[in-house]
C-alpha positions in Angstrom: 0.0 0.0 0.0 1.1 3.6 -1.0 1.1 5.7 1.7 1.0 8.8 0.5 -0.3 11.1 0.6 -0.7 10.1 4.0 -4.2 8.8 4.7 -5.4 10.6 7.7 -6.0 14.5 8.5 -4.4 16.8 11.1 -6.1 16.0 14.7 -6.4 12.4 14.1 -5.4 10.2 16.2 -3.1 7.1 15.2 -0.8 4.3 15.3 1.9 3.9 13.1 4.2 0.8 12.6 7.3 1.6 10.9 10.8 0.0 9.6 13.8 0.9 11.0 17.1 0.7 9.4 18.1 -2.2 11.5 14.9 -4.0 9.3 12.7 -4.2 13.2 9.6 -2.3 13.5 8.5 -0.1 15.9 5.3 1.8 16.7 4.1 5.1 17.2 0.7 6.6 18.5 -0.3 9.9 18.9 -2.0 12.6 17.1 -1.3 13.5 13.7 0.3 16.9 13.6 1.2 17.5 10.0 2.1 15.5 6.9 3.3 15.5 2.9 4.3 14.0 0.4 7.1 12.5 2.2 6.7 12.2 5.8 4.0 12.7 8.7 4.9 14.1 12.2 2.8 13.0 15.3 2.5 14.6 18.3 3.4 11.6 20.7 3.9 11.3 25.1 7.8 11.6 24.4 7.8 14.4 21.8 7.1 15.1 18.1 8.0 12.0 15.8 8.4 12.2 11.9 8.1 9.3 10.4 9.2 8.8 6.5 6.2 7.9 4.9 8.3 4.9 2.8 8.8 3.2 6.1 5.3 2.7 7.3 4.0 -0.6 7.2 0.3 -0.1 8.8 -1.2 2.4 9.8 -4.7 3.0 11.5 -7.2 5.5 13.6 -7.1 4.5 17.1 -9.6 6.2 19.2 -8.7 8.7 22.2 -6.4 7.1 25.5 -9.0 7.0 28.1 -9.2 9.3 31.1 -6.8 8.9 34.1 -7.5 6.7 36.7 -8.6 8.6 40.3 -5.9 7.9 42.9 -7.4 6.4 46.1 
C-alpha cells in the first residue's frame, strides 16, 4: 500500500508501525500533527515524531487514550 499522501487529516489520532534501518519495526501513536508527500509528524507522550512515509508498514485511527484513573 502507497502511503502517500498520507491517509489521515491533522487532529487524528493514530498508530503507526514503521521500519527501522536495522529491518525491526516499531510503533508510534499519537495525534497526527502534519504530513506530505514524504513524511507525517505526530505529536506523541515523548515528543514530536516524523516518520518517513516509505517506512510505514500499517497504519490506523485508534480512538482517544481514556481518562486517568482517580488515585485512592
Amino acid at each position: 500500500m502507497s502511503w502517500s499522501p498520507f491517509p489521515f487529516p491533522s487532529g487524528t489520532r493514530v498508530s503507526i508501525r514503521r521500519l527501522l534501518p536495522d529491518g525491526m519495526a516499531t510503533d508510534a501513536v499519537g495525534w497526527v500533527h502534519l504530513s506530505d508527500d514524504t513524511h507525517v509528524v505526530v505529536a506523541t507522550k515523548r515528543g514530536l515524531e516524523t516518520i518517513e512515509l516509505a517506512a510505514i508498514i500499517a497504519a490506523k485511527e485508534v480512538p482517544p487514550p481514556p481518562p486517568p484513573r482517580e488515585r485512592q
